[in-house]
C-alpha positions as CSV (number, residue, x, y, z in Angstrom):
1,X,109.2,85.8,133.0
2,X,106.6,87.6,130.4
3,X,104.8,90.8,130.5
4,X,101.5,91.3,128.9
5,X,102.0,94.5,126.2
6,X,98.6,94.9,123.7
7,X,97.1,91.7,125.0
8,X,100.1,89.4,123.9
9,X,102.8,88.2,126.2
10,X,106.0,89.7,125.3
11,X,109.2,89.5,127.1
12,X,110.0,91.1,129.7
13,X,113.3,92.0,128.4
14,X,114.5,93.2,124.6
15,X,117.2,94.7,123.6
16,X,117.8,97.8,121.6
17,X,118.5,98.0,117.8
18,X,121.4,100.1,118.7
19,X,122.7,97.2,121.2
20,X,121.9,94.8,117.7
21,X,124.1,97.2,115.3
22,X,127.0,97.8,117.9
23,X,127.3,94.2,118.6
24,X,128.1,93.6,114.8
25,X,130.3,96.3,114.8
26,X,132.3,94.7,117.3
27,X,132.6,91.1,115.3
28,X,133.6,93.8,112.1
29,X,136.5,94.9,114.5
30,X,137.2,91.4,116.1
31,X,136.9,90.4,112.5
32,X,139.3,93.2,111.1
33,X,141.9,92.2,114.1
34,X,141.8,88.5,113.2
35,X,142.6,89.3,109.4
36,X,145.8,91.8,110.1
37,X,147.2,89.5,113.0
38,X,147.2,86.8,110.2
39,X,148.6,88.6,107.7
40,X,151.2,90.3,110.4
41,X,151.5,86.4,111.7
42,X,152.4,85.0,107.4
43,X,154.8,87.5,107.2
44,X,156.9,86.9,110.3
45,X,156.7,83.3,109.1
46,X,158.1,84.1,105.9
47,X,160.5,86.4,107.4
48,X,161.9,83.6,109.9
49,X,161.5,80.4,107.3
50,X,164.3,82.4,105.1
51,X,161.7,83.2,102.2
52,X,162.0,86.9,102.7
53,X,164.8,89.3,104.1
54,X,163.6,92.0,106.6
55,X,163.2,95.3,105.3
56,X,166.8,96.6,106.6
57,X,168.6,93.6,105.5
58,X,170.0,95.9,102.4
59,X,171.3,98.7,104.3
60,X,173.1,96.3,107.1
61,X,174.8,94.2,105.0
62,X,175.4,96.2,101.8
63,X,179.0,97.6,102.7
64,X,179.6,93.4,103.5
65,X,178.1,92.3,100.1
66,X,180.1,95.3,97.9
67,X,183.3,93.9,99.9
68,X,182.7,90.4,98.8
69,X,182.3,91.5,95.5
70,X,185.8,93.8,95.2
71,X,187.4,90.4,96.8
72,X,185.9,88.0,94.4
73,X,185.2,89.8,92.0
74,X,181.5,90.0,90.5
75,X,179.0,87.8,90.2
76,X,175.5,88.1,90.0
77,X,174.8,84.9,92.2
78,X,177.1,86.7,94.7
79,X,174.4,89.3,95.0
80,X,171.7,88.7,97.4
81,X,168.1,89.3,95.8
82,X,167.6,92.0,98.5
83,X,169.4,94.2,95.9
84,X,169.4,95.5,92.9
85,X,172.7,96.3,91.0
86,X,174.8,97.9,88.3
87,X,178.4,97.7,86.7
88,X,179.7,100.3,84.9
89,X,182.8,100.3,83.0
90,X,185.6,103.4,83.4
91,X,183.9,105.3,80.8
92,X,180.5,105.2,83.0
93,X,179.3,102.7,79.9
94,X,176.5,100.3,81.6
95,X,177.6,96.5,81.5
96,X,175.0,95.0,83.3
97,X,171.8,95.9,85.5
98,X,168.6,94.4,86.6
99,X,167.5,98.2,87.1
100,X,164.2,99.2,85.5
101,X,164.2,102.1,83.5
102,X,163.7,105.2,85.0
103,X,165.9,103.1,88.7
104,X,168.7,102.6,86.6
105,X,168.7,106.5,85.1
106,X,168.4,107.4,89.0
107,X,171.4,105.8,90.3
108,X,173.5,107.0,87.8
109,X,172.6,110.4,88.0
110,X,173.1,109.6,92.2
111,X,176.9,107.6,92.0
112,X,178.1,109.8,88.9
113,X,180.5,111.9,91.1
114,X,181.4,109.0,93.1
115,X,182.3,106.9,90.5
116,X,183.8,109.6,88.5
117,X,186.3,110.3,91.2
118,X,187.2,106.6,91.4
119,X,186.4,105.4,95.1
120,X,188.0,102.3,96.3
121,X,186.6,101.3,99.3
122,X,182.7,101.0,99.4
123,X,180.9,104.1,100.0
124,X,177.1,104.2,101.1
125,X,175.1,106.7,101.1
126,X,170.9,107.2,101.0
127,X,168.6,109.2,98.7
128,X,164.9,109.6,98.3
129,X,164.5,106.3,100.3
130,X,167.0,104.3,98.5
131,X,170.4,103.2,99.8
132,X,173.5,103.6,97.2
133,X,176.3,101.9,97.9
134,X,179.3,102.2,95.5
135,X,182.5,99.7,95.4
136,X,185.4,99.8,92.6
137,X,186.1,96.4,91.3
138,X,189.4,95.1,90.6
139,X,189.0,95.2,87.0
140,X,188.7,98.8,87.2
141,X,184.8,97.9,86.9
142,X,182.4,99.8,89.4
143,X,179.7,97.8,91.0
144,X,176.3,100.3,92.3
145,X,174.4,98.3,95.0
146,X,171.0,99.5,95.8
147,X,168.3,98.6,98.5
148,X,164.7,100.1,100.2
149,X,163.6,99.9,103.5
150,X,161.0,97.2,102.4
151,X,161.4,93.4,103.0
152,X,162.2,91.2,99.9
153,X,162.2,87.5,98.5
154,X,165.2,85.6,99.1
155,X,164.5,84.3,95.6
156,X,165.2,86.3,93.0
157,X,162.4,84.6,90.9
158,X,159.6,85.5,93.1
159,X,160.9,88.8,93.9
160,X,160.7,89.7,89.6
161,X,157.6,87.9,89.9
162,X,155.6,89.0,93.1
163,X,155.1,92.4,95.0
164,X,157.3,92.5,97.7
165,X,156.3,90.4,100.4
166,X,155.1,93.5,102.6
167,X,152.8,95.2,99.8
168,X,151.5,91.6,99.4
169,X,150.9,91.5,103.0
170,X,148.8,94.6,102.8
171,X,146.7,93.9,99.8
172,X,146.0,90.1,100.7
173,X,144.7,92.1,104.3
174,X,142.6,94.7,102.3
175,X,140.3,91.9,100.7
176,X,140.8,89.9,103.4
177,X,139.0,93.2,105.3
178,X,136.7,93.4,102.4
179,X,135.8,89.7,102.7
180,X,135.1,89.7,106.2
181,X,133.1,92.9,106.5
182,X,130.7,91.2,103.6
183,X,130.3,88.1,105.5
184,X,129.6,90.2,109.1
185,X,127.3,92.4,106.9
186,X,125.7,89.5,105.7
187,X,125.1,88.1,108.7
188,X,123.6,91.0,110.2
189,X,121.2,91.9,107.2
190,X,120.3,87.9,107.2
191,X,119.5,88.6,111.1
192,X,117.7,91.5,110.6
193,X,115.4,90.6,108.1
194,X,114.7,87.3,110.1
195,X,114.0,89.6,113.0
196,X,111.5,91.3,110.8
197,X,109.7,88.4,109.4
198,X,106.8,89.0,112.1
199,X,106.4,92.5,110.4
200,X,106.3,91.0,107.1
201,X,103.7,88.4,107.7
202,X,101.4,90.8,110.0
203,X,101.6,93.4,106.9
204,X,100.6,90.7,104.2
205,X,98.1,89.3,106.3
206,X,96.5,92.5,107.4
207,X,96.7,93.3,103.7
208,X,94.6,90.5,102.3
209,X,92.3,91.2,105.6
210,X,92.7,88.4,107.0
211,X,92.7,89.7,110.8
212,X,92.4,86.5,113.1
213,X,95.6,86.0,114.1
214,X,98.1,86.7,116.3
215,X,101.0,89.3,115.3
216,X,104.4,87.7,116.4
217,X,107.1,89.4,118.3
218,X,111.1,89.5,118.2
219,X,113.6,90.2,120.7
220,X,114.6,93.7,119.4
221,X,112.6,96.3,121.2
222,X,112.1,98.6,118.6
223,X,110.6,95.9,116.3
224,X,108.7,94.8,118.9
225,X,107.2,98.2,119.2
226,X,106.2,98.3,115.7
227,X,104.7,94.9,115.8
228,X,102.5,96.3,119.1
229,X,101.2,98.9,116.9
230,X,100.5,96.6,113.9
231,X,99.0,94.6,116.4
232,X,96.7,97.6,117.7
233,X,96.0,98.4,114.4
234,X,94.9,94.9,113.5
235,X,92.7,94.8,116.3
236,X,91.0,97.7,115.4
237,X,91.0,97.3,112.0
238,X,89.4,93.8,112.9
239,X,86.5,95.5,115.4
240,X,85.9,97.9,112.2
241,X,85.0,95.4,109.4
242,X,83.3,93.4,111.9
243,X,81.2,96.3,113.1
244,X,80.4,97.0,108.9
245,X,79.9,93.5,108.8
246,X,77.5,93.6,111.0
247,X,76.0,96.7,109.9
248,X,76.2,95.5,106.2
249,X,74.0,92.1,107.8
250,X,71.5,94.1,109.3
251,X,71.2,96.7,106.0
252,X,71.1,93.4,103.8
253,X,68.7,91.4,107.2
254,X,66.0,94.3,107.0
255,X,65.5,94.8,103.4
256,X,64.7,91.1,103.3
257,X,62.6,91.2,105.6
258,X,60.8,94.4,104.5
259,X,60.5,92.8,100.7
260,X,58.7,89.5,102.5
261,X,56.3,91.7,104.3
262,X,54.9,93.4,101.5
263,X,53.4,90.2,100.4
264,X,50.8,90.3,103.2
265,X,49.4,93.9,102.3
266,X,49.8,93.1,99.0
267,X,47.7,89.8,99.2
268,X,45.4,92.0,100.7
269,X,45.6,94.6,98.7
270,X,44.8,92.3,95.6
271,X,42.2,90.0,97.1
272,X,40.5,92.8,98.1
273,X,40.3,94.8,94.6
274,X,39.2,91.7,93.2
275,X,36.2,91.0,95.2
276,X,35.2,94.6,95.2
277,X,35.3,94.5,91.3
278,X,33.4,91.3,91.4
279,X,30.6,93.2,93.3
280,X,30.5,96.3,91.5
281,X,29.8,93.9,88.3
282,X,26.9,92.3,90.4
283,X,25.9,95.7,91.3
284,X,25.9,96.8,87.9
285,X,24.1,93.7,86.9
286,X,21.7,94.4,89.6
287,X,22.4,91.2,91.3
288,X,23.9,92.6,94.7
289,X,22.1,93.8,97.6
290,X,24.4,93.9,99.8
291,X,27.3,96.7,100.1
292,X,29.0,96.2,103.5
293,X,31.4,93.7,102.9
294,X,32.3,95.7,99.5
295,X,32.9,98.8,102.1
296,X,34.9,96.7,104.6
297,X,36.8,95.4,101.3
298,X,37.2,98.5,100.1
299,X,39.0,99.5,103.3
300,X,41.1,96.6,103.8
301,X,42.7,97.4,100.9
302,X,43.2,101.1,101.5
303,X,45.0,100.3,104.7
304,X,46.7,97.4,102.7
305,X,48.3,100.3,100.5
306,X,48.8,102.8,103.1
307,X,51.0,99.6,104.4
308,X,52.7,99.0,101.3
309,X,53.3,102.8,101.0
310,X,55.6,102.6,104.5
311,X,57.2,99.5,103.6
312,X,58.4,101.7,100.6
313,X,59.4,104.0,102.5
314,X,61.6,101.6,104.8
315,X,62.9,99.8,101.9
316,X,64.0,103.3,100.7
317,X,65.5,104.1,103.7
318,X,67.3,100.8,104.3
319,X,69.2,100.8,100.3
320,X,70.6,103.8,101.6
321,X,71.8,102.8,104.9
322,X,69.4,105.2,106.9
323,X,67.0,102.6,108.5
324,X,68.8,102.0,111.7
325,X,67.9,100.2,115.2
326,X,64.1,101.7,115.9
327,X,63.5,103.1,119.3
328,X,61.2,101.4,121.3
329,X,58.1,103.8,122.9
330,X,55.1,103.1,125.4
331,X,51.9,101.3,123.9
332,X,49.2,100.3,125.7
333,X,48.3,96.9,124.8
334,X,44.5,97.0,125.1
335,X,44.6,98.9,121.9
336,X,47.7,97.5,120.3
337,X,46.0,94.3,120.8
338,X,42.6,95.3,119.1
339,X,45.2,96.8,115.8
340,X,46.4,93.1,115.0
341,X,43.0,91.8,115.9
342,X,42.0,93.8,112.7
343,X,45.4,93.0,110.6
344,X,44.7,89.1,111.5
345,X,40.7,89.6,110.2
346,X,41.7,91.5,107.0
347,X,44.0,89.0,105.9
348,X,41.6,86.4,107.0
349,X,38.7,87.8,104.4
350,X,41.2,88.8,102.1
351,X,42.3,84.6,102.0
352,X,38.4,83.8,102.1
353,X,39.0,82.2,105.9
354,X,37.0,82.8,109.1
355,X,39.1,84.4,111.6
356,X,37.9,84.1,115.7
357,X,39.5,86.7,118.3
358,X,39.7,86.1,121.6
359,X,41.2,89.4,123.8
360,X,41.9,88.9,127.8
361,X,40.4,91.9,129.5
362,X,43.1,92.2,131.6
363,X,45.1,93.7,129.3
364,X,43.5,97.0,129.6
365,X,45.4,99.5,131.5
366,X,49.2,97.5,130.7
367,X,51.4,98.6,128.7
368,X,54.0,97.4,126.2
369,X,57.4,98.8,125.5
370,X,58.3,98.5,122.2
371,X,58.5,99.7,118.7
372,X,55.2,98.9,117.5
373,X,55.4,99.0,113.8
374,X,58.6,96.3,114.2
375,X,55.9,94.2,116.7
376,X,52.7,94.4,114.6
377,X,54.7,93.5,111.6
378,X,56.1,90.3,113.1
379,X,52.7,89.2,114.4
380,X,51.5,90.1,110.7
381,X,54.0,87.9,109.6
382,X,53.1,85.1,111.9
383,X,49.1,85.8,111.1
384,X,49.9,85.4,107.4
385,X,51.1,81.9,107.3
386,X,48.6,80.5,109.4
387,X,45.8,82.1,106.7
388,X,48.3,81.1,104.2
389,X,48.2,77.5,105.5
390,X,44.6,77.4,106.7
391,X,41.8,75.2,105.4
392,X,38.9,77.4,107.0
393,X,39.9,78.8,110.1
394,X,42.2,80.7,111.9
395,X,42.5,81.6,115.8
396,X,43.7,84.7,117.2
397,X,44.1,85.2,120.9
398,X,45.6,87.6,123.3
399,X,45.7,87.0,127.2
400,X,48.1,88.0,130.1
401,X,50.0,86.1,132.0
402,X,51.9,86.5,135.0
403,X,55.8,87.2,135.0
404,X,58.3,84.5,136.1
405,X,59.9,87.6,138.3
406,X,58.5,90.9,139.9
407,X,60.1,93.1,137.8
408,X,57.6,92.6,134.8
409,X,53.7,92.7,135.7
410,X,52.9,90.2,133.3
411,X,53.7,88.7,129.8
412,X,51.4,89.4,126.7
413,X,50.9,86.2,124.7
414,X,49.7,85.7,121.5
415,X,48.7,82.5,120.1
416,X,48.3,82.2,116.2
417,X,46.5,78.9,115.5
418,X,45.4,77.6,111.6
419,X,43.4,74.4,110.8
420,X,46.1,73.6,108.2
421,X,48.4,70.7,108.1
422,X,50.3,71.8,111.0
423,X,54.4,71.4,111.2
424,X,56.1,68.3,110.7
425,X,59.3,67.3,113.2
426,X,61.9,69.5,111.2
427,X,59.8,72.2,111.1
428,X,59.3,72.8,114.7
429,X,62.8,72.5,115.6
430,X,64.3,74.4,112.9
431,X,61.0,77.0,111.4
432,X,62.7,80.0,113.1
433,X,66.1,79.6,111.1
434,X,67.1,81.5,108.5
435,X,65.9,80.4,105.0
436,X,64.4,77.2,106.3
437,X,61.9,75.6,104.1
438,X,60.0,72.6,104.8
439,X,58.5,71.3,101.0
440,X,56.8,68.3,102.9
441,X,55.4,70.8,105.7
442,X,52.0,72.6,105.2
443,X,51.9,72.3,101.5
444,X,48.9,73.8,99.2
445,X,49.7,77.7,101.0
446,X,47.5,79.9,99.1
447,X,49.4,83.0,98.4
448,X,51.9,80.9,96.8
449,X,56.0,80.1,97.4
450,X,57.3,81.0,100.8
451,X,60.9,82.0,101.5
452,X,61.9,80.9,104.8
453,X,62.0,84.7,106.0
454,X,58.6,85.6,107.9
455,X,59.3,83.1,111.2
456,X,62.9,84.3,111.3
457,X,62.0,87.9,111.6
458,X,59.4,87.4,113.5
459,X,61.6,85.5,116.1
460,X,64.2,88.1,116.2
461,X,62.0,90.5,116.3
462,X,60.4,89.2,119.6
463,X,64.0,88.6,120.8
464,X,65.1,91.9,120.9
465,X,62.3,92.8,122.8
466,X,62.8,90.4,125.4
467,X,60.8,87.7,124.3
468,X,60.7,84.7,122.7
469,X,58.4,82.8,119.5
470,X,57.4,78.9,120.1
471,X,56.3,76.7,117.4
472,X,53.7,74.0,118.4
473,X,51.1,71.7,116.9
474,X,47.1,71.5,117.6
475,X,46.1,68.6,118.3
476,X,42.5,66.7,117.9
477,X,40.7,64.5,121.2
478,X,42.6,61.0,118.8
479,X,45.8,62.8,119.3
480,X,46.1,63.8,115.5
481,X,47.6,66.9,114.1
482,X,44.4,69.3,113.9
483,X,46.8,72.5,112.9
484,X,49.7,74.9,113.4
485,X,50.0,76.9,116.7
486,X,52.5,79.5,117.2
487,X,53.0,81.3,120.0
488,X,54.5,84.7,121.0
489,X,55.2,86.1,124.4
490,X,56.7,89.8,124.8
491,X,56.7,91.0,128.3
492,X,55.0,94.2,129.2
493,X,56.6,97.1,131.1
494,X,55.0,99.0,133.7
């Protein structure tokens, strides 16, 4: 069974860190049990294989040994290793010992009366956790047995050689304690971190932004908790470099575009200036009679740099991120139709071309909803390559046509058509892409290199409007290519 947490299925259930860290402090106490019992367990063994006496093997069998000793007189192989011993002479002169030190200064201080008052029979007594136990030897010799409540070696060897068997008992058990705790510790650290890996790996990846993927998940709930959250965070950390992404495209999208457009008002701009200074030469020369088309020039170009002057503008505005979506208004399209009828026939003398409009009167009285400076510059764009491309002639019209559904009154088309060389297969299926250039399609344009920019824009453009752009050819009565045609429907609003 699974439950969906944050969009991920996740078990349904996990258990708690705490259950984690008390289920290792159990094994450290199942662990800590297993390592006394042992060491209890070796020394019993030792204790009933004969390689140890028990701890109160001195004191119940010292009055026995000291008896043994006054009958046969002494010998140290007589003694058992479970004591330590001393023989004195009359004079309280020290014969023989295996005493240390500071043992052997004790006893005497301990048996002095004793011995001083010459006892016979064996006489035991206990001090400061040691048992005395005083026998006068037939000699006239006293022997001083002593013993502690702790087991010892039955051989005297390992017992000068080795801590008594219980004190190695209890230090073999202390690292043995040490030892296991490490190895539980170990264990638990070593599941911990591979618990954690998830949070590792969502934290690196997150970290070098790379944010499609799925965060992983553990069985411990608390974990699992912070890998939801990671999770969460990814998501929306995901959502917000997409969305600057996207914002960054459209920043990056619109000053490209604005930068391509320039080139039409500027082409007019400049064809313009020139063929007015080529009549005010003739005029100075005397040789012009005519001044219209210098007038119509002359205001070509003024509304060619009025043009350039808001492109400015929006190229300003777009370096600095302020050029955002543009909001769409009501235009009637009578009029809206007659401003790109003018655009078209500027750019049309400006390229030295003849440019024939054709406007449906039906359009009067509709009404577009749009941004208009976003539409006009897209039809400008289209307008431009066909006089770009053109060998005499461009076409311009502008007709309704009914909706497909009764929610629209009717479609405004625009059909842009050039006597040029017209588009070749590549062209028409992939001119509205970004950056496509065709080298072998409609060669010898006349403002120069084009950029793969101006059908693009144009396309979305007419897109987010609710339209759509179509590329076609013209063709001749024999079927050959006569020109480009391109046509652009936007659908009006009531």
């Amino acid at each position: 069974m699974a439950a969906v947490t944050g969009g991920r299925e996740r078990q349904t259930w996990r258990m708690p860190l705490s259950f984690v860290i008390v289920r290792y402090f159990f094994y450290v106490l199942v662990a800590l049990a297993g390592v006394w019992t042992a060491a209890f367990t070796a020394l019993s063994i030792a204790l009933n294989a004969g390689i140890a006496y028990t701890a109160n093997y001195g004191a119940a069998h010292t009055n026995e040994t000291a008896s043994a000793l006054q009958a046969d007189g002494f010998s140290v192989d007589a003694i058992p290793s479970a004591y330590r011993y001393l023989l004195v002479d009359d004079e309280g002169d020290v014969l023989c010992t295996d005493l240390s030190d500071s043992a052997l200064e004790q006893a005497l201080d301990a048996t002095d009366e004793l011995r001083s008052e010459g006892v016979r029979g064996p006489e035991t007594f206990g001090l400061d956790g040691t048992t005395y136990t005083v026998a006068e030897l037939g000699d006239g010799t006293s022997c001083v047995l002593t013993s502690t409540y702790l087991p010892e070696y039955t051989s005297r060897e390992l017992r000068d050689s080795l801590p008594n068997p219980q004190n190695l008992m209890i230090a073999a058990g202390c690292a043995l304690s040490v030892l296991a705790i490490a190895l539980v510790a170990r264990r638990a650290s070593s599941v911990l971190v591979r618990k954690m890996v998830p949070l590792t790996v969502a934290a690196e990846r997150i970290g070098r932004e790379e944010l499609d993927f799925a965060v992983g998940e553990s069985n411990v709930r608390q974990i699992d908790d912070v890998l939801a959250a990671m999770d969460r965070m990814r998501g929306s950390l995901a959502e917000s470099l997409d969305a600057r992404w996207r914002a960054e495209m459209a920043q990056r999208d619109q000053m490209a575009a604005l930068a391509h457009d320039l080139k039409t008002p500027l082409t007019v701009v400049r064809a313009n200036t020139e063929y007015v200074a080529e009549e005010a030469l003739a005029l100075a020369k005397g040789d012009a009679d005519d001044l219209s088309d210098v007038a119509a020039a002359a205001r070509d170009a003024a509304d060619g740099c009025r043009q350039v002057d808001r492109y400015v503008q929006l190229l300003i505005e777009a370096s600095r991120g302020e050029a955002g979506e543009k909001t769409g208004r009501r235009i009637d399209a009578s009029e809206f139709a007659q401003r790109i009828s003018r655009a078209t026939a500027s750019l049309a003398r400006a390229a030295g071309v003849s440019c024939a409009v054709e406007q449906d009167d039906a359009l009067a009285g509709q009404h577009l909803y749009a941004h208009a400076e976003t539409l006009e510059r897209a039809v400008a764009n289209v307008a431009s390559n066909a006089v770009d491309h053109a060998r005499t002639q461009v076409w311009l019209t502008l007709r309704l046509e009914d909706a497909a559904t009764g929610s629209c009154p009717g479609i405004l088309t625009i059909a842009v058509s050039d006597d040029g060389p017209g588009f070749t297969p590549a062209a028409l299926e992939h001119g509205c892409e970004r950056f496509f250039r065709d080298d072998a399609s409609r060669t010898g344009a006349a403002s120069g290199e084009h950029y793969g920019i101006g059908l693009f824009t144009a396309s979305e453009a007419l897109r987010a409007l609710g339209g759509d752009l179509e590329l076609s050819n013209r063709t001749s009565s024999g079927g050959a290519v006569a020109g480009a045609r391109v046509e652009m429907r936007v659908p009006l609003c009531r």
